[in-house]
Backbone as numpy.savetxt, mean C-alpha at the origin, in Angstrom:
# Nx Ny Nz CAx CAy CAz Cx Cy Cz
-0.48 -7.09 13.53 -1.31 -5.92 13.53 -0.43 -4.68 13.53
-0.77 -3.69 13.04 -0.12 -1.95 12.94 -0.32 -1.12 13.58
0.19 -1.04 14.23 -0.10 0.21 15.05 0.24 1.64 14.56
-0.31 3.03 14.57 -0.12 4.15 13.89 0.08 5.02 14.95
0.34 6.07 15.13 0.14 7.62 15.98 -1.10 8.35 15.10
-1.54 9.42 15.75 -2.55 10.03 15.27 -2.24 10.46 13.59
-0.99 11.20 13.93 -0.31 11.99 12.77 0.12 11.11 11.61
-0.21 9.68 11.95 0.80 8.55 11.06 -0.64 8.03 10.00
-1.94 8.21 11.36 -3.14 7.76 10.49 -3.48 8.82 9.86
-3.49 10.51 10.03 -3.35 11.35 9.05 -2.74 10.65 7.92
-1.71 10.70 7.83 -1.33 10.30 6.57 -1.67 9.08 5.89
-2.32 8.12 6.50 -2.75 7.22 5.80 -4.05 7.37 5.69
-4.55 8.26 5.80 -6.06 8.29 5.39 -5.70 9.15 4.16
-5.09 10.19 3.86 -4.72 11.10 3.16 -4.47 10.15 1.82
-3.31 9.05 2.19 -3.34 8.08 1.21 -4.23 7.26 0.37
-5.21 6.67 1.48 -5.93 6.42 1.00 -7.02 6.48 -0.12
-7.20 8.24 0.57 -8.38 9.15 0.23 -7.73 9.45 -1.18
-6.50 9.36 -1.84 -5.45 9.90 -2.79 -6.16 8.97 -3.94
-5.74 7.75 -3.01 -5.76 6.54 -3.98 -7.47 6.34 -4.71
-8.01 6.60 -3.55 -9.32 6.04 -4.10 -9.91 6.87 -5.05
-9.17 8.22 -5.31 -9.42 8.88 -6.61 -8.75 8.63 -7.47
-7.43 7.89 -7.46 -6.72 7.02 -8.80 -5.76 7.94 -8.52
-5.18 8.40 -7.62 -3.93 9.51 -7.32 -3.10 8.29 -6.28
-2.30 7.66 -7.09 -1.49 6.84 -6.06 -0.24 7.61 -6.03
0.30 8.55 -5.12 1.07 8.97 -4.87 2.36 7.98 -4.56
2.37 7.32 -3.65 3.43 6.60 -3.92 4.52 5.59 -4.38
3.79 5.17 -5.90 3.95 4.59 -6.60 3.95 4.88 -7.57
5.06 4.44 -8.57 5.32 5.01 -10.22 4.42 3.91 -10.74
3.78 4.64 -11.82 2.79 3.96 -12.83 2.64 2.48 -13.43
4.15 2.81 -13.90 4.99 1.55 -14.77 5.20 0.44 -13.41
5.00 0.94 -12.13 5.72 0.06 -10.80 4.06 -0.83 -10.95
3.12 0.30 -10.71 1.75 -0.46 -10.40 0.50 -1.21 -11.61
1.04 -0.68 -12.82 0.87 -1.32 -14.26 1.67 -2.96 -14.41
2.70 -2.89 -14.44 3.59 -4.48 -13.89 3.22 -4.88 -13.07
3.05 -4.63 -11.58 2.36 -5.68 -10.57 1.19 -5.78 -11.15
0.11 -5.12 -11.82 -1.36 -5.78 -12.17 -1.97 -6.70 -13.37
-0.35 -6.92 -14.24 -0.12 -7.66 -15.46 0.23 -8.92 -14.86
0.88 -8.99 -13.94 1.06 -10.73 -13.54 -0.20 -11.42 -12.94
-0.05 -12.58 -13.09 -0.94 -13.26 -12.68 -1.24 -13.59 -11.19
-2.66 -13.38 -10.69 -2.40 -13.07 -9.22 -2.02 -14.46 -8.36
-0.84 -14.40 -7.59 -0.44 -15.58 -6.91 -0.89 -15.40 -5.53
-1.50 -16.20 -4.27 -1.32 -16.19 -2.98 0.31 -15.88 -2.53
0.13 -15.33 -1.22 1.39 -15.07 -0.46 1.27 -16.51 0.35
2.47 -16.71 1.13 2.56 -17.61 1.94 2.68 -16.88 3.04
2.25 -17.38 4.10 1.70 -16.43 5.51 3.07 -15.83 5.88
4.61 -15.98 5.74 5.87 -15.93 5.79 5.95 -14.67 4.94
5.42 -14.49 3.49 5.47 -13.55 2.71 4.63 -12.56 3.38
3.23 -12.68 4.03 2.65 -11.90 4.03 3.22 -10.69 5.42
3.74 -11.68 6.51 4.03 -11.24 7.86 5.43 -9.99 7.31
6.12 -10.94 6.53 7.33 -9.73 5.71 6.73 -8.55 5.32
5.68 -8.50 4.71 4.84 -7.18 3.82 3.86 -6.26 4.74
3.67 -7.04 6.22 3.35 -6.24 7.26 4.53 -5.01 7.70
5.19 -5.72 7.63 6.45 -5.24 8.91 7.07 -4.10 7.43
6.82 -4.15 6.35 7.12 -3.27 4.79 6.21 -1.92 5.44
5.10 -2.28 4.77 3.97 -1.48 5.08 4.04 -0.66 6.60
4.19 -1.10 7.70 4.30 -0.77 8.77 5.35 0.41 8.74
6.74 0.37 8.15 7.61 1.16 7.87 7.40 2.18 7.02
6.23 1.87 5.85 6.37 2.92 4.95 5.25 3.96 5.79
4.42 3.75 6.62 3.50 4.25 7.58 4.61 5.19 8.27
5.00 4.83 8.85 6.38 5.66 10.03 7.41 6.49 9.19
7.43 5.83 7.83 8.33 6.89 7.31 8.00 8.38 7.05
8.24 9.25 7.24 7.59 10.70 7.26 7.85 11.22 6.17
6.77 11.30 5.30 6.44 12.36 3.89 6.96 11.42 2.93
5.91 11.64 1.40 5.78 11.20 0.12 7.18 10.85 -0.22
8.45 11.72 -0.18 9.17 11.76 -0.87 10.13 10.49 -0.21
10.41 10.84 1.12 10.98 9.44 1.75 10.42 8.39 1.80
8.96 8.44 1.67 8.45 6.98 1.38 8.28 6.37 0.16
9.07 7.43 -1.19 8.85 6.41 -2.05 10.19 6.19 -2.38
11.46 7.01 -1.72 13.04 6.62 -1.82 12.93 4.94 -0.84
11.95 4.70 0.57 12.17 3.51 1.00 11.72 2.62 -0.41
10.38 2.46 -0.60 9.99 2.10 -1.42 11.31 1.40 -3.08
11.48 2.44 -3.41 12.53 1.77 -4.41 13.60 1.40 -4.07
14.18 1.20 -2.71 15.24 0.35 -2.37 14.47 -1.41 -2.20
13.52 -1.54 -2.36 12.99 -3.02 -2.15 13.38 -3.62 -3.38
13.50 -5.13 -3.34 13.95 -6.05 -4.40 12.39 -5.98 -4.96
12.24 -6.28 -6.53 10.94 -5.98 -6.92 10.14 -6.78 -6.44
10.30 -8.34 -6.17 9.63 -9.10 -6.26 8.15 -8.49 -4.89
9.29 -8.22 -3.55 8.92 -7.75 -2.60 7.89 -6.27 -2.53
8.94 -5.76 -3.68 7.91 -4.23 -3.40 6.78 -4.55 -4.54
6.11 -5.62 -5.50 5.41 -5.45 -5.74 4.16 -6.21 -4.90
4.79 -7.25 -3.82 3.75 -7.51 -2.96 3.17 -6.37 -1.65
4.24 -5.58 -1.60 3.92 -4.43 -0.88 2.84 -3.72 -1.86
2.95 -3.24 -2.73 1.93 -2.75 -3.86 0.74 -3.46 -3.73
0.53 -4.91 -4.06 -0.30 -5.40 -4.27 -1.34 -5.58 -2.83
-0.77 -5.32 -1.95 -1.29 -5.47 -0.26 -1.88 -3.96 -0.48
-0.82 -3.18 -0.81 -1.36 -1.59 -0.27 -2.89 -1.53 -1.25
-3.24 -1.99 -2.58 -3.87 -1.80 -3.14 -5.39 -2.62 -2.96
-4.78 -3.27 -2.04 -6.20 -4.48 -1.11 -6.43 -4.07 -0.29
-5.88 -2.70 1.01 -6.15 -1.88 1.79 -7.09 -0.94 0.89
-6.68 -0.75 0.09 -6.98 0.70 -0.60 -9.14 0.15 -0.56
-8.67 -0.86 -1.66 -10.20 -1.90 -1.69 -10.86 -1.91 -1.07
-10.14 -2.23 0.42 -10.90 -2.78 1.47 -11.83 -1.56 1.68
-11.09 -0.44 2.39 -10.91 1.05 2.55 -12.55 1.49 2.23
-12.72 1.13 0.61 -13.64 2.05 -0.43 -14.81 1.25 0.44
-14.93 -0.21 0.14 -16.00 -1.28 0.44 -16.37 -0.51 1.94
-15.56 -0.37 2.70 -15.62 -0.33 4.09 -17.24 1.13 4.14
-16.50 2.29 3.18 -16.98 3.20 3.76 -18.22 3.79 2.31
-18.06 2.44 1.39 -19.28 2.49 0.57 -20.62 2.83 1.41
-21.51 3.45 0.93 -22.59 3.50 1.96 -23.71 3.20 1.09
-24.11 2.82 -0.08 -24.89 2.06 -0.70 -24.24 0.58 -1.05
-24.88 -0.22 -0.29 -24.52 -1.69 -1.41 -25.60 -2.40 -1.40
-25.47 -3.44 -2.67 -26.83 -4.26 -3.15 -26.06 -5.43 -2.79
C-alpha cells in the first residue's frame, strides 16, 4: 500500500485530473504509444510489488520535471510496467468518480 502527504496527493490528483483529459504529463508519447502496442501480459506478483515501490517514488519525487528525469533512468521493460500500472490508476480513478453508470 502507498502512503502520500497531503502535498504528495495534491499532486497526484493534479495528475490524474491531467491524464483523464489525455494530458499525460509525465510521459513521452512514443514511451506510452509502445507500451499500448504490445500485447497485454499479466505481472507476476514479484513484478507488481517492484512497480509499487516505482510508483511510490515517482509520488515523493517533487515536480514534473524530476519525475520524468526518474522516470527515464528505468530499464524499459520496467518503466513500461510502471506506465502501464499508472494508466490502470488513471482508469480506475475515472470509473471511481464516474457518476452515471448503466
Amino acid at each position: 500500500m502507498i502512503t502520500v502527504s497531503k502535498d504528495q496527493l495534491d499532486t497526484v490528483e493534479y495528475l490524474l485530473q491531467q491524464s483523464a483529459q489525455g494530458n499525460h504529463v509525465l510521459f513521452d508519447v512514443d514511451i506510452v504509444r509502445n507500451v499500448f502496442t504490445l500485447p497485454a501480459r499479466p505481472m507476476s506478483e514479484a513484478e507488481a510489488y517492484e512497480v509499487e515501490h516505482h510508483i511510490e517514488k515517482l509520488i515523493s519525487t517533487d515536480g514534473i520535471a524530476k519525475q520524468r528525469a526518474y522516470l527515464e533512468k528505468l530499464p524499459e521493460d520496467l518503466l513500461f510496467r510502471v506506465v502501464k500500472t499508472y494508466f490502470n490508476i488513471v482508469e480506475n480513478n475515472l470509473f471511481e468518480n464516474l457518476t452515471v453508470r448503466h
